[in-house]
C-alpha positions as CSV (number, residue, x, y, z in Angstrom):
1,X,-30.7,-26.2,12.6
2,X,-27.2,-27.6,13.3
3,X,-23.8,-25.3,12.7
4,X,-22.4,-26.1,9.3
5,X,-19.1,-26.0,10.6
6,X,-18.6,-28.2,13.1
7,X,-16.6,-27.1,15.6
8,X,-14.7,-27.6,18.8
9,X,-11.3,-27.1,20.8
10,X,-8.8,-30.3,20.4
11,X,-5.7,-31.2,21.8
12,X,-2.4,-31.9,20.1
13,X,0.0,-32.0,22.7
14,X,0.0,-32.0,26.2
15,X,-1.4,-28.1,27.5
16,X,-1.5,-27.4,23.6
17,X,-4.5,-27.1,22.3
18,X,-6.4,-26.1,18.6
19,X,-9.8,-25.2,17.3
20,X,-10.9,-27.5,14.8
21,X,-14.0,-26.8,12.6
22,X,-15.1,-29.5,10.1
23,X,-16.6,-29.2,6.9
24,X,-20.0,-30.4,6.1
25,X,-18.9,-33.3,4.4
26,X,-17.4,-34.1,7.3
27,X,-13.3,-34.8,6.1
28,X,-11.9,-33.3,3.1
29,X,-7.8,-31.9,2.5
30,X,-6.3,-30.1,5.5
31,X,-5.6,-26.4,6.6
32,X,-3.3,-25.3,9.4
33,X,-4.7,-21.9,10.0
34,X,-2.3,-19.8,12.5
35,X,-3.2,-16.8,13.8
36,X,-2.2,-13.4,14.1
37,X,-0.7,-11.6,17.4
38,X,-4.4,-11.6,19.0
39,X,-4.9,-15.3,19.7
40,X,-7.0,-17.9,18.5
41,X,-9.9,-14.6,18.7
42,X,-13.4,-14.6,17.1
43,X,-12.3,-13.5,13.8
44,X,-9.4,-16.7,13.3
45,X,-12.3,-19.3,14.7
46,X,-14.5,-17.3,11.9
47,X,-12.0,-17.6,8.8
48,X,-11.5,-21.3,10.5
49,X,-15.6,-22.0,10.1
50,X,-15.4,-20.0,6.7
51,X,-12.7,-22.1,5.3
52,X,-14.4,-25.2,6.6
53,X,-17.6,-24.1,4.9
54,X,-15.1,-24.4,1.3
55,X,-14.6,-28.1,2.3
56,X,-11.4,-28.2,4.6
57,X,-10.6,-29.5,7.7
58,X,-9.1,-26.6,9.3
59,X,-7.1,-26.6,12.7
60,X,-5.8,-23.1,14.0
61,X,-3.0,-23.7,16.7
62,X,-3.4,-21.5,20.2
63,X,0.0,-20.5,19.8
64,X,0.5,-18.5,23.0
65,X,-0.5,-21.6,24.7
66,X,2.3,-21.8,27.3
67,X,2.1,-18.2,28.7
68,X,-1.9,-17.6,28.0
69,X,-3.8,-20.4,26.9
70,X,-6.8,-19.6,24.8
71,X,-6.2,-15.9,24.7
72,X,-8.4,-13.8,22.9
73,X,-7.4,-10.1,22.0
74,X,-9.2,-7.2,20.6
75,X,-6.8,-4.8,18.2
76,X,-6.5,-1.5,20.1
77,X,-5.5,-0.2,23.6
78,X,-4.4,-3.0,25.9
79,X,-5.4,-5.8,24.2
80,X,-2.9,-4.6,21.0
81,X,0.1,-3.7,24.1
82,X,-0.7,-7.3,25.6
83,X,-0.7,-9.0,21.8
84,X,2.7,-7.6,21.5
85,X,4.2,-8.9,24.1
86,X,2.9,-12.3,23.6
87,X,4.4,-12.0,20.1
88,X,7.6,-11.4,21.6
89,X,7.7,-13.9,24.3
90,X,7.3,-16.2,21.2
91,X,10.8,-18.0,20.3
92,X,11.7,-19.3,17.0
93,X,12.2,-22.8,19.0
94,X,8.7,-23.0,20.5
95,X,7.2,-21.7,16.9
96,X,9.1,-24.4,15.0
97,X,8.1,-27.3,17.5
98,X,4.4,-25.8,17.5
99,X,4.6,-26.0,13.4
100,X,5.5,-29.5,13.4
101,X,2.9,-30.5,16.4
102,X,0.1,-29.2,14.7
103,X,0.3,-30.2,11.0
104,X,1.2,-34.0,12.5
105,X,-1.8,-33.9,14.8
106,X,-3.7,-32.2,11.8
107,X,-2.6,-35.3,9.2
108,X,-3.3,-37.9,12.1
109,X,-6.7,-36.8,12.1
110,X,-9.9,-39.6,10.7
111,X,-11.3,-36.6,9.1
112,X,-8.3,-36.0,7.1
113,X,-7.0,-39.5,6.9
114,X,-4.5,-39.2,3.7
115,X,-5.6,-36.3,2.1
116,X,-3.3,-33.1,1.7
117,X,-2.6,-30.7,4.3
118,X,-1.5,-26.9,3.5
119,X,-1.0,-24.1,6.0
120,X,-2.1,-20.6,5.7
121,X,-2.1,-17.7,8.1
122,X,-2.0,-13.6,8.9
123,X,0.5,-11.4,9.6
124,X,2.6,-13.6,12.5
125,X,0.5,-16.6,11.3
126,X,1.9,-15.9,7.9
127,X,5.2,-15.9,8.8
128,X,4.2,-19.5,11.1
129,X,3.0,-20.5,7.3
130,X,6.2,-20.2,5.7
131,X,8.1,-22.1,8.4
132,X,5.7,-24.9,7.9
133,X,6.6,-24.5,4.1
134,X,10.1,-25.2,5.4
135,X,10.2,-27.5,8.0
136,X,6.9,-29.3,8.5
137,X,6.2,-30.7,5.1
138,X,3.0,-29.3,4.2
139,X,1.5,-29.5,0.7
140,X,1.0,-25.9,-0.1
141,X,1.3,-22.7,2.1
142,X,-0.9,-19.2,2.2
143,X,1.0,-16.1,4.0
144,X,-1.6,-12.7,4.7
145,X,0.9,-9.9,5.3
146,X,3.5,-11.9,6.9
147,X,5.5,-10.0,8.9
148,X,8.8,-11.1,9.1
149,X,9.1,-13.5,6.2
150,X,12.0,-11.1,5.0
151,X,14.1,-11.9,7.7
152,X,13.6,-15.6,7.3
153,X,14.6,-16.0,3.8
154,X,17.2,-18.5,4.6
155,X,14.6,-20.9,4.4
156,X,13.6,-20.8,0.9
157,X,16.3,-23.2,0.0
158,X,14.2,-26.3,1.8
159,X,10.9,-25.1,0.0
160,X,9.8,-27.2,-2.1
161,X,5.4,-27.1,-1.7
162,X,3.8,-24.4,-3.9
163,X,3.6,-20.8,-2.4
164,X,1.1,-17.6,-2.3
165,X,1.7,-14.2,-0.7
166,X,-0.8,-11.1,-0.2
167,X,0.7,-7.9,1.0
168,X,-1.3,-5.0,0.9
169,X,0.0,-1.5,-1.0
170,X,0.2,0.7,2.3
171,X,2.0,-1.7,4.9
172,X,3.5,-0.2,8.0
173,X,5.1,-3.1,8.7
174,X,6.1,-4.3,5.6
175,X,7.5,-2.7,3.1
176,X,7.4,-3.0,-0.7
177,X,11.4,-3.4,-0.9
178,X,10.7,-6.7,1.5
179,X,8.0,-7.5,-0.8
180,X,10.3,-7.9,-3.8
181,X,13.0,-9.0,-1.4
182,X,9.9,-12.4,-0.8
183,X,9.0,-12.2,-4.1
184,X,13.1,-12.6,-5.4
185,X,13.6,-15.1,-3.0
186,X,10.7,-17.5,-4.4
187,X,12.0,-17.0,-8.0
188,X,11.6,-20.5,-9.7
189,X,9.4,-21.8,-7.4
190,X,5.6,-22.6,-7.8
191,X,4.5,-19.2,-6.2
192,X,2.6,-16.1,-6.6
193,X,2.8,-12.6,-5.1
194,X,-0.4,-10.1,-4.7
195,X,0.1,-7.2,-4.1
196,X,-3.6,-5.2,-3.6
197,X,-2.9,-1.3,-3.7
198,X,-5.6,0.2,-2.4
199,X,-5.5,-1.9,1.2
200,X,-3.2,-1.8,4.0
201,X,-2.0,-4.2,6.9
202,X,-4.6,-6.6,8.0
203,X,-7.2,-5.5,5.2
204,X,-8.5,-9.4,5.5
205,X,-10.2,-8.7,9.3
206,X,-13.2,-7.9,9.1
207,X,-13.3,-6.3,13.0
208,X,-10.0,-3.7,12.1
209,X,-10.2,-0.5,10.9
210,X,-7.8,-1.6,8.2
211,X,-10.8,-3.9,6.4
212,X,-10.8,-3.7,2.8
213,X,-13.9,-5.6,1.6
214,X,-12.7,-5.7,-1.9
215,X,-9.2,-6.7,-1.4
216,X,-10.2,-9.4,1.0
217,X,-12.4,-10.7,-1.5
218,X,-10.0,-10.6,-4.3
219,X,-7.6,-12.5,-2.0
220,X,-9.8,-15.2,-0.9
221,X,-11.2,-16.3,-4.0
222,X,-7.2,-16.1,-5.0
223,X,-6.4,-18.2,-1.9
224,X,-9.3,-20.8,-2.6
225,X,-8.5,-21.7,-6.0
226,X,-4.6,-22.0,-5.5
227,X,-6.1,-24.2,-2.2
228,X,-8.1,-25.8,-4.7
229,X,-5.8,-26.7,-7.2
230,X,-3.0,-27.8,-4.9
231,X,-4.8,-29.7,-2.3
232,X,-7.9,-31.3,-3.6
């Protein structure tokens, strides 16, 4: 029996490249899917497949492409030290000219041909989200636990796509006064804030010791009916 997702690594720029999975269908609306500080790993091409299972065409960005192409990362020991310096070696030029690569190579695509593109993404994939929101044009934009979102604020001004957030109740890295900082900040605009209490950073991956089945569930059947709504 054939993968229902159909999958493979594209290109969309020169060194740059993205995994792409398909739906069964075949084409349907668009997702930009960026990932968190451990690459394009096995969980973002899962949530990639999973989300193409729901009928998008979803492209997640190897955004560490220039200093470690393809990288993929466990969460603990090495692997977490190495993920951190990627993240850090990341600058706001290269994420911004990555953002607006990747959602035009994403609308270019046969399999998308017209429909509606949204982004969506975890922790430092979140934050890549919102910048899309800003500067790239997309339809409608996801963030996990985006870290750093708070710091970015400036941005809201240019936002004018429809908005979601999910922070967890026990963040480390984020915490609730920067929540209601995001959540002030998006006043007015077509948005929502979760907030689940129970679950803390990263509850959505299923390989951290942070998964929080119920919370992740809650949050995806949030995140595919605003999807729904707004890009279908």
């Amino acid at each position: 029996m054939s993968q229902p997702a159909n999958t493979q690594w594209i290109e969309i720029a020169p060194g740059f490249a993205g995994y792409l999975a398909l739906p069964p269908a075949g084409r349907g609306p668009g997702l930009v899917l960026w990932q968190e500080i451990f690459g394009v790993n096995a969980h973002i091409r899962a949530v990639a497949e999973q989300y193409a299972l729901d009928g998008f065409v979803v492209l997640a960005p190897d955004a560490f492409w220039r200093g470690a192409p393809r990288v993929d990362l466990g969460y603990e020991g090495s692997d977490r030290d190495r993920a951190y310096g990627l993240m850090q070696g990341y600058g706001a030029a290269d994420a911004r000219a990555d953002v607006a690569a990747s959602v035009a190579a994403l609308r270019a695509r046969p399999e998308v041909a017209g429909a509606k593109v949204g982004s969506f993404g975890y922790c430092m994939g979140g934050r890549l989200a919102w910048l899309a929101a800003a500067t790239a044009g997309v339809d409608a934009a996801v963030a996990f636990y985006g870290g750093g979102i708070q710091g970015q604020l400036d941005l809201a001004a240019a936002i004018t796509c429809p908005l979601q957030f999910h922070y967890a109740g026990h963040d480390d890295h984020i915490p609730p006064a920067a929540v209601e900082q995001v959540r002030a900040a998006v006043a007015g605009k077509v948005a929502e804030v979760h907030v689940y209490p129970a679950a803390m950073h990263g509850f959505n991956c299923w390989a951290r010791a942070a998964y929080h089945a119920p919370s992740a569930a809650l949050a995806h059947g949030r995140t595919l009916a605003f999807l729904a709504q707004h890009l279908f």
